[in-house]
VEXDREN-2710 file (C-alpha; in Angstrom, 1 decimal):
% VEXDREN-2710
k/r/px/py/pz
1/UNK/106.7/76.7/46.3
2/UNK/103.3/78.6/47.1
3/UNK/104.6/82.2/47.3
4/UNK/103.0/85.5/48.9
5/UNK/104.6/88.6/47.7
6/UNK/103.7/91.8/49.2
7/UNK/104.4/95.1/47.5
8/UNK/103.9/98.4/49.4
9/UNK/103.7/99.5/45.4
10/UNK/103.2/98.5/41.8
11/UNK/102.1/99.6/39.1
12/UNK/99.8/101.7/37.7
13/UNK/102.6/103.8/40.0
14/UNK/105.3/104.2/38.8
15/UNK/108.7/103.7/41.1
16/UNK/111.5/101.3/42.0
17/UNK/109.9/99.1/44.2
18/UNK/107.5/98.5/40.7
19/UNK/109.8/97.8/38.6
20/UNK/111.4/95.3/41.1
21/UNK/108.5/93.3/41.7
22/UNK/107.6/93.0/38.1
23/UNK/110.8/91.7/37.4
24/UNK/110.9/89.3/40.7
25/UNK/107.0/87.9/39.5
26/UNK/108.0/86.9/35.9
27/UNK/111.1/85.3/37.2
28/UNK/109.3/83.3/40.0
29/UNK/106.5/82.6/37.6
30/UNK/109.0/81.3/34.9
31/UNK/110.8/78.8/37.8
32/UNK/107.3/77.2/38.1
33/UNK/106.3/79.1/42.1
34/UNK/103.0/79.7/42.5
35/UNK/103.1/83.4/42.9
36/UNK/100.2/85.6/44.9
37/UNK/100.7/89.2/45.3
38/UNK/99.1/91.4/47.6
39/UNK/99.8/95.1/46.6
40/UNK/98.9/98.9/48.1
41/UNK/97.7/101.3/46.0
42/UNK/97.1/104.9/46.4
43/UNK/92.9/105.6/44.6
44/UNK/93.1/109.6/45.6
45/UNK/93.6/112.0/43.5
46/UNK/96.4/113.3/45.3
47/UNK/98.3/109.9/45.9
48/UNK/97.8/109.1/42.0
49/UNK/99.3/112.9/41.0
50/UNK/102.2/111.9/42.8
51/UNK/102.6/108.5/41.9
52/UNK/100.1/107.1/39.7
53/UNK/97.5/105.1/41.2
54/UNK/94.8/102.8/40.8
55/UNK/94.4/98.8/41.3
56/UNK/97.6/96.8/39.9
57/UNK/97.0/95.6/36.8
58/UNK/96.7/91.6/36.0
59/UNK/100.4/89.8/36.2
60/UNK/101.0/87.2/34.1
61/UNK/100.7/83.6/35.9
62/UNK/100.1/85.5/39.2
63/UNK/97.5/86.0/41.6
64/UNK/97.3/89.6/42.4
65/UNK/95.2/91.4/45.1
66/UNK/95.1/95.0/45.2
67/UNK/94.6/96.6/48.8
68/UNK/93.6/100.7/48.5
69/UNK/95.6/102.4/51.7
70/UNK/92.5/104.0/53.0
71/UNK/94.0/104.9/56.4
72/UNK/97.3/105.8/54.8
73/UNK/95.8/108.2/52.6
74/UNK/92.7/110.0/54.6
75/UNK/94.6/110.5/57.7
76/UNK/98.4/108.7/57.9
77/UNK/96.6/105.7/59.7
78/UNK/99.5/103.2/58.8
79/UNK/97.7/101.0/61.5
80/UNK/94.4/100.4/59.8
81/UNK/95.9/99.5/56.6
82/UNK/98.6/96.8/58.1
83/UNK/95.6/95.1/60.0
84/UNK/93.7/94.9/56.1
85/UNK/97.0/93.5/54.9
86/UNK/97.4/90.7/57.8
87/UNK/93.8/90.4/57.2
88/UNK/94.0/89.7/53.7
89/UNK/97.1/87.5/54.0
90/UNK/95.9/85.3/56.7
91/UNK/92.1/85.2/54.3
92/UNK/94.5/83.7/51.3
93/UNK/96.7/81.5/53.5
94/UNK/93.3/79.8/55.0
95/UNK/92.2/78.7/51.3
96/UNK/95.6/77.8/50.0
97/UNK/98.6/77.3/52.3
98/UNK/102.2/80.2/51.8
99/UNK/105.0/78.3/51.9
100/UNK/106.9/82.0/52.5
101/UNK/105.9/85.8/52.8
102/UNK/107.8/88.4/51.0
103/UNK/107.7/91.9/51.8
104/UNK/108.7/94.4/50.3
105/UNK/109.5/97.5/51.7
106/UNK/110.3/97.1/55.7
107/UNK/107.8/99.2/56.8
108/UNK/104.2/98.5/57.2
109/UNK/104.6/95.9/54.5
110/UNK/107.3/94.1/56.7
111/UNK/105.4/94.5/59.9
112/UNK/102.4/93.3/58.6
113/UNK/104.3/90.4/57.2
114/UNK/105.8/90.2/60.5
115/UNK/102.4/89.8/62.2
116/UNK/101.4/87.6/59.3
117/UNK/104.3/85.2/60.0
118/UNK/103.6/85.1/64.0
119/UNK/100.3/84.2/63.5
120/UNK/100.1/81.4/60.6
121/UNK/103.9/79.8/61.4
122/UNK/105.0/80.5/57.5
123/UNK/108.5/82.3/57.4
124/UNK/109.2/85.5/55.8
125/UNK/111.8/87.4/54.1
126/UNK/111.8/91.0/54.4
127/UNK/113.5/93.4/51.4
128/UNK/114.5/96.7/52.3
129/UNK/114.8/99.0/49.6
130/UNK/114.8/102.5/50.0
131/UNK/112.8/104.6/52.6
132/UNK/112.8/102.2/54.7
133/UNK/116.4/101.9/55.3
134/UNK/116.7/105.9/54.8
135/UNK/114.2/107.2/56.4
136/UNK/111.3/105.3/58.7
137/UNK/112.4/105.0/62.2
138/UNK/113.7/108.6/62.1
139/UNK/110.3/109.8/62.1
140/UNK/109.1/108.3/65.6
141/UNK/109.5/105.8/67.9
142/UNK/106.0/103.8/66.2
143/UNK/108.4/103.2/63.0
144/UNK/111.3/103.0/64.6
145/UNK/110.2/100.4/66.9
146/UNK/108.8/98.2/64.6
147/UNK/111.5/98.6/62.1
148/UNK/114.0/97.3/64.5
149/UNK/111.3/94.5/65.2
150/UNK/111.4/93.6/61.5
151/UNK/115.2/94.1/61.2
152/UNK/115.4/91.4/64.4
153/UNK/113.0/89.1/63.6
154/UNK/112.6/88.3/59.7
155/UNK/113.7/85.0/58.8
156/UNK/115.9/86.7/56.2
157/UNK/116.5/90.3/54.7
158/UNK/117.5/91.5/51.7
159/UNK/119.2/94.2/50.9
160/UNK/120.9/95.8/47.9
161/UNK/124.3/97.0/48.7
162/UNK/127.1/97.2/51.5
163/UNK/126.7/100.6/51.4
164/UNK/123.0/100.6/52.5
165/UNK/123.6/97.7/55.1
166/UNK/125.8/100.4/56.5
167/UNK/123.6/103.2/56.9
168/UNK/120.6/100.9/58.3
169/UNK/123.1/99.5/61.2
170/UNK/124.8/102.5/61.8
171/UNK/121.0/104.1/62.3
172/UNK/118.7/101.3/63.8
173/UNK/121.6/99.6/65.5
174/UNK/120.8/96.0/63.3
175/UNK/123.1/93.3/63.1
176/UNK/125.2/93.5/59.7
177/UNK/125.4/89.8/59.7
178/UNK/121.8/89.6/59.3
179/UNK/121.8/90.7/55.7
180/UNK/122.1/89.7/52.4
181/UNK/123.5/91.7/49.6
182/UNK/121.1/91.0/46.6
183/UNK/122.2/94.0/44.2
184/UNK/119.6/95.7/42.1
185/UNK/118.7/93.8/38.4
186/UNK/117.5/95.1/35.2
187/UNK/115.7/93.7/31.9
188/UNK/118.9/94.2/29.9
189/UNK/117.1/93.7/26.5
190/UNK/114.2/95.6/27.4
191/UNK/116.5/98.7/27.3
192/UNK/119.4/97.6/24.6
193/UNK/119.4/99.7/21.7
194/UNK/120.9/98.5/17.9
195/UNK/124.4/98.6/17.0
196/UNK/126.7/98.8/19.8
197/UNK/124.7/99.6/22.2
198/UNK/125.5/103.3/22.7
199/UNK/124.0/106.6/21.4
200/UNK/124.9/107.6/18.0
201/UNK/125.9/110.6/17.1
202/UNK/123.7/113.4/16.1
203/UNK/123.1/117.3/15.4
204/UNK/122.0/119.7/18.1
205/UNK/122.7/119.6/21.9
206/UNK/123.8/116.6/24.1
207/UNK/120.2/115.6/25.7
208/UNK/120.3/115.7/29.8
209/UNK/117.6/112.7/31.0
210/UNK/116.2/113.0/34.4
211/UNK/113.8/109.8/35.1
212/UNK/112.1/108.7/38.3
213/UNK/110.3/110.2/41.3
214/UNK/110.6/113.9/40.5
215/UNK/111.3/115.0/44.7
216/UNK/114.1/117.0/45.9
217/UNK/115.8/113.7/47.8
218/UNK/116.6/112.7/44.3
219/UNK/118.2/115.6/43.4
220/UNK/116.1/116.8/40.6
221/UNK/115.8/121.0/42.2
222/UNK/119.9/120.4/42.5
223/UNK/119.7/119.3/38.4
224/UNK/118.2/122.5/37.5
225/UNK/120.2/124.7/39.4
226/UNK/123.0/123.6/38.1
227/UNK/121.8/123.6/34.4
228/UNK/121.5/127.2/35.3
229/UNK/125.2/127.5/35.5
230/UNK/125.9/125.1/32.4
231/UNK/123.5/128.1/30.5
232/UNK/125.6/131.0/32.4
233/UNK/128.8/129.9/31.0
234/UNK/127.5/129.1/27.4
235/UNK/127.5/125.2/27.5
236/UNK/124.9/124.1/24.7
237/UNK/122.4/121.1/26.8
238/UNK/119.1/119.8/26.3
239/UNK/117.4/118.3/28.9
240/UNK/114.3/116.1/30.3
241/UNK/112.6/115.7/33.3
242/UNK/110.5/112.5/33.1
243/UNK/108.0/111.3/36.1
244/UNK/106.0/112.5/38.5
245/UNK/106.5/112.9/42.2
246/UNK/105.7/115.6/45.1
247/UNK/108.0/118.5/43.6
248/UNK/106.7/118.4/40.2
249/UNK/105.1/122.1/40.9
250/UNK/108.3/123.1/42.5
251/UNK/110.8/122.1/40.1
252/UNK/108.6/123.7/37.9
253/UNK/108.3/126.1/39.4
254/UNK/112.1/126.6/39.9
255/UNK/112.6/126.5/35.7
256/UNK/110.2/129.3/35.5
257/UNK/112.2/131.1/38.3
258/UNK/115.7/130.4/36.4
259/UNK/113.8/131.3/33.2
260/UNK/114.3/128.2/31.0
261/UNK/112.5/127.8/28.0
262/UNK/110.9/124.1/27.1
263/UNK/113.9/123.8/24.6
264/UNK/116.2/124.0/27.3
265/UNK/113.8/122.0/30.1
266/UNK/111.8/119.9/29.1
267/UNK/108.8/118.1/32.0
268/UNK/107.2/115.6/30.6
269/UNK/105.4/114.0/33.3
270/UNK/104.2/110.1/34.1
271/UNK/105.6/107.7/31.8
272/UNK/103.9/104.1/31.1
273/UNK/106.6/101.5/32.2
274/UNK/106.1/100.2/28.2
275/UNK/107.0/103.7/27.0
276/UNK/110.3/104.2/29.4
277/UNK/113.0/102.6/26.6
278/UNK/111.9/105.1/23.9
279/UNK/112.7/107.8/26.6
280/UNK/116.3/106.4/27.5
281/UNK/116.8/106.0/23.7
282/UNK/116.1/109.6/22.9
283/UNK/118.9/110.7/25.7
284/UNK/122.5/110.9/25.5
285/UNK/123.3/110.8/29.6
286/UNK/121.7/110.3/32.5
287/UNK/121.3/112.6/34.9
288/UNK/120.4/111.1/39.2
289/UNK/122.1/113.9/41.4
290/UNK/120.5/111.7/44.2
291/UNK/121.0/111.7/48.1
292/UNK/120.6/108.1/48.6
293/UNK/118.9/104.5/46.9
294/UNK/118.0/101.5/48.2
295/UNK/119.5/100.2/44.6
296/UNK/119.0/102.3/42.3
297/UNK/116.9/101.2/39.2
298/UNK/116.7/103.6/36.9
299/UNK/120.9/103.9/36.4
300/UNK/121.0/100.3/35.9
301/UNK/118.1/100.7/33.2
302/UNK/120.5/103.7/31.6
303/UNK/123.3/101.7/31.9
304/UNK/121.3/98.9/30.2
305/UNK/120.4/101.8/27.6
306/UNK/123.9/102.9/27.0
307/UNK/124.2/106.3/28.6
308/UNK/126.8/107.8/30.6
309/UNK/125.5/108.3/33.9
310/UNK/126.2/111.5/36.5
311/UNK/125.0/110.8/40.0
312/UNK/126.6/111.1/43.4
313/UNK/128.6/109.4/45.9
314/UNK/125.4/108.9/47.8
315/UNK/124.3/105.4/49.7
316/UNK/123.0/102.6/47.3
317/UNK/124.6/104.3/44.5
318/UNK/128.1/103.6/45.3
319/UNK/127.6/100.1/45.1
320/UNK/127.4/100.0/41.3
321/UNK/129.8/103.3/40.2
322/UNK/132.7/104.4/40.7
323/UNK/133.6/108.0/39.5
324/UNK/136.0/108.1/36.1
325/UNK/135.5/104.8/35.9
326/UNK/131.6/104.3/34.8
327/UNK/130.2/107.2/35.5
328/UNK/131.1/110.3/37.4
329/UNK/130.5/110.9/40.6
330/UNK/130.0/114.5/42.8
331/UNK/129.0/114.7/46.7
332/UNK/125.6/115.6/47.0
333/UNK/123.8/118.6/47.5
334/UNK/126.9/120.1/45.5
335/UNK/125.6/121.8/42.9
336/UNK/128.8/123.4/41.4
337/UNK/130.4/120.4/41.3
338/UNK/127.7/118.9/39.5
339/UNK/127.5/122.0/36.9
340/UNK/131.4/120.9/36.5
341/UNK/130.5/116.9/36.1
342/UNK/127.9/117.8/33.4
343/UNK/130.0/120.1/31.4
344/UNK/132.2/117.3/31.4
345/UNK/130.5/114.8/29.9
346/UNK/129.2/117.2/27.7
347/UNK/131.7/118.6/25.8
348/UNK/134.2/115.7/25.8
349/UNK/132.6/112.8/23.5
350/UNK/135.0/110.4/24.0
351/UNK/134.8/110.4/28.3
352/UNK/131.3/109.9/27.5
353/UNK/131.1/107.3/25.1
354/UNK/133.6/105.4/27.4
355/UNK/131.7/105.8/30.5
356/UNK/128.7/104.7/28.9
357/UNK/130.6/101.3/27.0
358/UNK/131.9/100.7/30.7
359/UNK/128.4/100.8/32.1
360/UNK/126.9/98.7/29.8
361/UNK/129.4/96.2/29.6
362/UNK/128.8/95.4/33.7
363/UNK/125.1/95.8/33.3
364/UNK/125.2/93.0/30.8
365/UNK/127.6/91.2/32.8
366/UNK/126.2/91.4/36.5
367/UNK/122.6/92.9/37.0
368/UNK/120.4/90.6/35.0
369/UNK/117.9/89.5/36.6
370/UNK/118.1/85.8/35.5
371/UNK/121.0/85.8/38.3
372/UNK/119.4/88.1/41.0
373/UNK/116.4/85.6/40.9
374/UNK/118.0/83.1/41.5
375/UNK/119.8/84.9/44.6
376/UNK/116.6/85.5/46.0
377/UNK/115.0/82.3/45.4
378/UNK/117.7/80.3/47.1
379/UNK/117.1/82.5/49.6
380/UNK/113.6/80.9/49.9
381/UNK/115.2/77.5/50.1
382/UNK/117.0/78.4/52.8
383/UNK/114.4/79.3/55.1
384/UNK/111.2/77.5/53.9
385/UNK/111.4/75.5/56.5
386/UNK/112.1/77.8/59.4
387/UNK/110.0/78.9/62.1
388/UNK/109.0/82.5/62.2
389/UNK/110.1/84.3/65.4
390/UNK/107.0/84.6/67.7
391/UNK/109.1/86.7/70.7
392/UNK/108.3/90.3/70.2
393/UNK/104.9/92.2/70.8
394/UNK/102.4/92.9/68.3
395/UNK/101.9/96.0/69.9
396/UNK/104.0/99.3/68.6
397/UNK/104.2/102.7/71.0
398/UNK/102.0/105.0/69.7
399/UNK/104.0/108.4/68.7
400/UNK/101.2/110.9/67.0
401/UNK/104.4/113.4/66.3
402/UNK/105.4/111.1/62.9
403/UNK/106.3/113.4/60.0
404/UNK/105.1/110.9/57.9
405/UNK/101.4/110.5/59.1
406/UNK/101.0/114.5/57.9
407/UNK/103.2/113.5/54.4
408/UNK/102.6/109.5/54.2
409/UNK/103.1/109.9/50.4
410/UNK/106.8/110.3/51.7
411/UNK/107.2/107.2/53.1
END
């Protein structure tokens, strides 16, 4: 099957959706699809600050076009870069016929797909994974228009938990039927350390791990607060903040305020996908305070690592833990009862070497991505020979109010 797989990121940035569609490529590439992917990058400075940018590297037995968001980054035109990316689809579809379109990312990568679809007669699936579902369509009518055209009209969408098909219906008024759960996946092996799998035990503090976007929707200003209270009532910690993201300078900014030193905070900025394992292998517990995932990748990879994870009973995350059980669980935005989680599974070894031998165990036993390929490439099968829906416009309402035309790096 001739694939076309497009990414609204990939690396050199470093997020989800990156990890995702590396994974996804080698998996399609390995079933014998011939795989193109058409991928956004951020070439500002200020775009690669907060995310890394840059062309995506070569792939492996892939195809790979790399399309700079020019609109998106001088002046929020989402517009100009979905006609490069129809453009560009239609361009690669002319010399060697799609068999199926994949976006990633509902919005623009599934409206462009969208268009794509309309006008070449190849069907499309759609995953929605994060922003998309949170977020776009919040902003203005524009997005919210044409995610509800998306969520109507894509051959099939994918989605990575109950939780998340929830808060998309409940807030774009989709069809829950038209879904399917495809959970997050990891590279189990990629993150397995020796032995059994779990942290041994060492001198000094139990080492805190923050990894991923470093922005305030993922909880990382709520982490520092409440280290703040772990270091008021005496509980020894040692922790890392790993990424980049747009509140690096604030949560920065923030330890200065609160008066940590780097033995007790530790930033340490934009990590190379290839160096991520040696990070989760210096840790003892992961730390995601979050307020919602798509599916959230970097607790399966510490699950996958063998750390006891503390996050929140937040959207996307509640799909893979459940609090006392494999990990533990606060509201979020509560930072006291996060202080309390932490000091937890700080000083009581034996909750945290059990949370983290629970974690693994299903990480090994249902997120590999040997499995969630295969999900999604039946999926293909079932719609390769559909015809794309041609009965909505191609025209969105123009709504110049979006919050994310001033911040697109948000989106």
């Amino acid at each position: 099957m001739r694939i076309c797989f497009v990414s609204r990121r990939y690396f050199p940035a470093i997020s989800g959706m990156s990890v995702y569609a590396q994974n996804l490529l080698r998996e399609l590439v390995q079933a014998g699809h011939d795989v193109t992917m058409i991928s956004q990058y951020r070439g500002d400075a200020f775009g690669t600050r907060v995310y890394g940018g840059g062309p995506p590297p070569p792939v492996p037995g892939v195809r790979v076009i790399g399309l700079e968001q020019v609109g998106e980054q001088t002046d929020g035109d989402f517009e100009r870069d979905i006609d490069m990316m129809v453009a560009t689809i239609r361009a690669e579809h002319a010399a060697k016929p799609f068999d199926v379109l994949h976006a990633q990312y509902g919005y623009p990568t599934g409206w462009a797909v969208l268009l794509a679809s309309k006008a070449l007669g190849v069907p499309n699936v759609v995953s929605i994974q994060g922003g998309d579902g949170h977020w776009v369509g919040s902003c203005c009518e524009t997005h919210r228009v044409a995610m509800c055209e998306v969520l109507a009209h894509a051959n099939a969408l994918l989605i990575g938990g109950a939780s998340f098909v929830d808060e998309v219906c409940e807030r774009l008024g989709s069809d829950p039927a038209r879904f399917t759960i495809v959970p997050g996946a990891v590279d189990t092996a990629r993150f397995t350390r020796g032995g059994d799998g779990l942290p041994a035990p060492h001198d000094g503090p139990i080492r805190l791990f923050y990894h991923g976007r470093v922005d305030r929707r993922k909880g990382v200003l709520d982490f520092i607060r409440a280290l703040a209270i772990l270091r008021e009532q005496g509980t020894p910690f040692a922790a890392t903040i790993s990424g980049i993201g747009p509140d690096v300078d604030s949560s920065q900014a923030l330890s200065a305020e609160l008066d940590f030193g780097e033995h007790e905070i530790r930033f340490t900025g934009y990590a190379d996908y290839d160096a991520v394992p040696a990070l989760y292998a210096q840790a003892d517990v992961f730390v995601s305070p979050t307020y919602a995932e798509g599916f959230s990748n970097t607790i399966l990879e510490a699950m996958a690592a063998g750390l006891a994870v503390v996050s929140c009973h937040a959207v996307g995350v509640s799909d893979c833990l459940r609090d006392g059980e494999n990990g533990l669980l606060t509201m979020p935005g509560d930072v006291p009862a996060l202080a309390e989680s932490l000091t937890r599974i700080v000083t009581d070894a034996a909750l945290r070497r059990r949370l983290a031998g629970a974690g693994l165990e299903e990480c090994r036993r249902v997120y590999s991505w040997t499995a969630v390929g295969r999900q999604i490439m039946a999926v293909y099968g079932d719609i390769v020979r559909d015809t794309p829906a041609t009965g909505f416009s191609n025209t969105l309402p123009h709504d110049p109010s979006c919050r994310f035309r001033a911040e697109p790096h948000l989106l």
